[in-house]
Structures are given as C-alpha cells and as structure tokens.
C-alpha positions in Angstrom: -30.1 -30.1 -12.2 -26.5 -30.4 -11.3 -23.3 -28.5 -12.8 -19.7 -30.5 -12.3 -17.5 -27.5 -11.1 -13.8 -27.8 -12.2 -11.0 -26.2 -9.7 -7.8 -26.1 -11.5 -6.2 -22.3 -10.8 -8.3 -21.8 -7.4 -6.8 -22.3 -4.0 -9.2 -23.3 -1.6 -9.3 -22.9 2.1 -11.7 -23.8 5.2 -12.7 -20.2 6.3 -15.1 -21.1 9.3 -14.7 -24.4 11.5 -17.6 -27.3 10.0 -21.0 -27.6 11.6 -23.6 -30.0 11.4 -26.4 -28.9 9.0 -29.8 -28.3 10.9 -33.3 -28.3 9.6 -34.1 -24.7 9.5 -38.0 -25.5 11.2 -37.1 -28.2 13.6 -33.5 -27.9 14.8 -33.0 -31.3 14.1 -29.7 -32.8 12.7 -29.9 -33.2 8.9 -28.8 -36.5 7.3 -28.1 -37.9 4.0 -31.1 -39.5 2.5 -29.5 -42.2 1.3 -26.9 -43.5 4.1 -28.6 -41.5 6.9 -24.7 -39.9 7.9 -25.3 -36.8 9.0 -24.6 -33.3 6.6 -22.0 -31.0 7.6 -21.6 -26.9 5.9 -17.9 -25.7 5.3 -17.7 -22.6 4.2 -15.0 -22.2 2.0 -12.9 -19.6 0.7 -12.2 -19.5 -2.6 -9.0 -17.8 -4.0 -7.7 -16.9 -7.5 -5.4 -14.7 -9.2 -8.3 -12.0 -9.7 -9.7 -12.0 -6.1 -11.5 -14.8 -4.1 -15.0 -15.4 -3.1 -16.7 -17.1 0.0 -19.2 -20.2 -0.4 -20.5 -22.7 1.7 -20.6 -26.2 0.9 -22.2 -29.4 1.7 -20.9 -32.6 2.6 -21.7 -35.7 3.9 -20.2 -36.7 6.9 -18.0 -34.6 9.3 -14.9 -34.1 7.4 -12.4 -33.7 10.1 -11.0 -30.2 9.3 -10.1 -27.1 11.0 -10.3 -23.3 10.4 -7.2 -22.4 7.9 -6.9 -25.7 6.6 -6.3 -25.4 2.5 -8.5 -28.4 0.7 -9.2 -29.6 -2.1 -13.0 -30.5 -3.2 -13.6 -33.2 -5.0 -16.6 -33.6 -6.6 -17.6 -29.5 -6.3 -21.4 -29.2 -7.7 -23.9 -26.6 -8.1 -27.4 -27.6 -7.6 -30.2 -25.9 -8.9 -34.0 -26.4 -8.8 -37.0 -24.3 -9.1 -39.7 -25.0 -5.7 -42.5 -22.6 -5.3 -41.6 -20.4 -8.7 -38.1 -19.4 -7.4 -35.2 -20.6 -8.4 -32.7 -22.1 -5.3 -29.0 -22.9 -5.6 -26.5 -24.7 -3.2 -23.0 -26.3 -3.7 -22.3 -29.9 -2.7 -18.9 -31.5 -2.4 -17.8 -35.5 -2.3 -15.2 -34.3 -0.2 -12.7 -31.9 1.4 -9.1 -33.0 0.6 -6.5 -31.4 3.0 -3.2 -30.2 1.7 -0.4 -27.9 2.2 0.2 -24.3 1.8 -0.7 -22.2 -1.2 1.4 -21.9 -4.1 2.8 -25.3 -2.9 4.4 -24.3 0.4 3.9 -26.9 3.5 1.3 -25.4 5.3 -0.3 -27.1 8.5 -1.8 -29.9 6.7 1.2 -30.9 4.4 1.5 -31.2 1.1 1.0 -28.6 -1.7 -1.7 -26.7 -2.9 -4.1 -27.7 -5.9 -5.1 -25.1 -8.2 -8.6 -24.8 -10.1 -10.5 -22.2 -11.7 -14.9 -23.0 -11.4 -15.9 -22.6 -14.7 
C-alpha cells in the first residue's frame, strides 16, 4: 500500500550526505528492480512551523546533493506492508529538487524555498 504525501508548509533540507542503499545480509549494492540504477538513502529534515522531524528517504539514483542543501521531494510516499505479522514502513521519493534558502532567501543552491505540510 502506498500514501501520496503532500509538502506544502514544510521546508525540507538534506541533513546527512546520500549513500548508496546496501542489502542488510550481503553488503551488496541495492538496485531498482525495474531499471537496475542503483538506490540511494537521504535522510531528510523536515521543518514546520511547530517543530521538525528527521526521516530517511529513498530514491533512485544518486541525486547529486550535499549536506545543507534545502530540496524539494517530489513524489514523497509512505510505503506500508505487513511480512512476517509485522507491519513495516519506509518513505520513497521520485526525486530531491534543490532550491534556495528557507522562507525564500538564496541559499547555496539558489532559488527559494517550497513549503508543504505531510498530511
């Protein structure tokens, strides 16, 4: 099951530099499934008028960002299946646009900031 995330009111920025996703038994790279380009984690700071919150994100594809970069996801998901009798989430992302500074300032990326709240 999959939950379209909307992100209007939330500032987003790249907390930790990407890394290549790695099977956790193996070591090996992970890769899409479909395209075979290989999966990359952000973790992702998210940031609203009532506090913020830290989650980690995949993508496909290294997305070519640094730490303190402000983004925009497109495509922000919440996955959810049950394997084994417990219930496992994880958030997925089309991609990670860079932009400027919050509250439309220029930050390092240019640009201005886009707001969303999840909901």
């Amino acid at each position: 099951m999959q939950f379209q995330i909307v992100t209007d009111g939330v500032t987003w920025l790249v907390a930790e530099t990407p890394e290549a996703r790695r099977d956790f038994e193996s070591g090996d790279p992970k890769v899409d499934k479909e395209t075979g380009a290989p999966l990359f984690q952000v973790r992702l700071l998210a940031m609203g008028p009532d506090g913020s919150a830290p989650l980690r994100v995949s993508v496909v594809g290294d997305p070519g960002l640094t730490q303190a970069t402000f983004v925009r996801p497109v495509g922000l998901v919440l996955n959810a299946m049950e394997r084994r009798g417990e219930s496992i989430t994880w958030w997925t992302v089309e991609r990670l646009e860079p932009l400027g500074g919050p509250e439309g300032q220029p930050g390092p990326a240019g640009g201005s900031t886009v707001k969303g709240a999840a909901k």
